[in-house]
N, C-alpha and C positions, 0 to 999 in steps of 0.2 A: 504494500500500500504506500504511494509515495504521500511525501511531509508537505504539506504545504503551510508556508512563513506570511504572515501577515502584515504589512509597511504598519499598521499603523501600531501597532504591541509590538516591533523590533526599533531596538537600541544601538547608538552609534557612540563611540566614543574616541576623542584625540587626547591621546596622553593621558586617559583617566579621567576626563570632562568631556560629561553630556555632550555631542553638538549639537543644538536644537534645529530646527525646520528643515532636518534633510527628506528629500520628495526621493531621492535614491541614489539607490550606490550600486556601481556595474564596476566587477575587476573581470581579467582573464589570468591565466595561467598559462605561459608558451615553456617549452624546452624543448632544441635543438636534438635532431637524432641523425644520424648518419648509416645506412645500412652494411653488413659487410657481406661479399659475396664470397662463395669455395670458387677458385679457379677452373673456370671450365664449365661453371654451373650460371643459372640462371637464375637460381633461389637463392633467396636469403639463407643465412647461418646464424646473425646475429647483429647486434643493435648496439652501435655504442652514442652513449646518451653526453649533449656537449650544456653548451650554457643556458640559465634560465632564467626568464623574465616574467616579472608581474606589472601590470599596468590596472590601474583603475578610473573609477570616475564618480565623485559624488556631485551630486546636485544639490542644492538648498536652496530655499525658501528668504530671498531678499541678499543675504550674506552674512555670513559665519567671520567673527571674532578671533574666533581660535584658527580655522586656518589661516586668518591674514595676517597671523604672525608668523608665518611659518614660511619665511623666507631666507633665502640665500642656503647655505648648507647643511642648515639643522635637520636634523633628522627626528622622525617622531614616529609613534605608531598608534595606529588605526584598530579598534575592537568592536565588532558587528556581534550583536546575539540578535539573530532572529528566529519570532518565536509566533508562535498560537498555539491560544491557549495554554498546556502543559506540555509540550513538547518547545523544543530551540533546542539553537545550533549555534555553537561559538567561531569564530573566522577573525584569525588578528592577523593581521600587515607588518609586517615589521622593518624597522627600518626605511623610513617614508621620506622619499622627497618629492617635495612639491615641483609639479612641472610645467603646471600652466595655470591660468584662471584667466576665465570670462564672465563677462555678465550680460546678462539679456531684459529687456524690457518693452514690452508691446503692449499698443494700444488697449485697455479692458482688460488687462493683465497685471499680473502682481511680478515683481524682479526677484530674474533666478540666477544663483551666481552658481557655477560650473569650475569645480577644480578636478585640475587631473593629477594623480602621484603614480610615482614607481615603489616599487618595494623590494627588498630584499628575498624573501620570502613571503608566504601565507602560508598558515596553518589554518587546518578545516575540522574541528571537530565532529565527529558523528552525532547526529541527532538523540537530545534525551527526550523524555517524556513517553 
């Protein structure tokens, strides 16, 4: 049965501080593989696994405090529990640099500000509850 996480009961935290009005958060996960082949063959043998990247992106609601301090080469890290009801799922970033921000604002519209970070890592807890 898969988990499904609710925006408005999951929690976001930078450094240990709530960040309020975030609308969401999209990261990915890449690593680098290279195949190796037996000479003479056509099929794979085996996989040698090279460098890896995380990229994310939070949204918020007008603009966030705490990441607008978080410039130049501090490094910080990022803790997601998303959750419904009794079940959640822990996801921290670690080692975060900030690598872009925009802001947007249109007509009949409330202002969203858009940061992007890299990260060291992510850890992905398995879901409790």
């Amino acid at each position: 049965m898969p988990v499904i996480f609710a925006a408005n009961e999951s929690v976001v935290q930078v450094d240990n501080k709530p960040l309020d009005g975030v609308l969401s958060i999209d990261y990915r996960f890449t690593q680098a593989r290279a195949n190796i082949y037996a000479l003479g063959s056509a099929e794979r043998i085996a996989t040698v696994s090279g460098p890896q990247a995380v990229e994310g992106i939070l949204r918020v609601a007008s603009t966030s405090e705490v990441l607008n301090a978080k410039t130049g080469d501090a490094t910080f890290q990022i803790m997601a529990t998303f959750k419904h009801g009794k079940q959640s799922m822990d996801v921290s970033f670690d080692e975060c640099y900030l690598t872009g921000k925009s802001f947007e604002l249109g007509v009949g519209g409330n202002g969203e500000a858009v940061y992007t970070f890299s990260a060291i890592r992510v850890r992905e807890d398995p879901p409790k509850g």
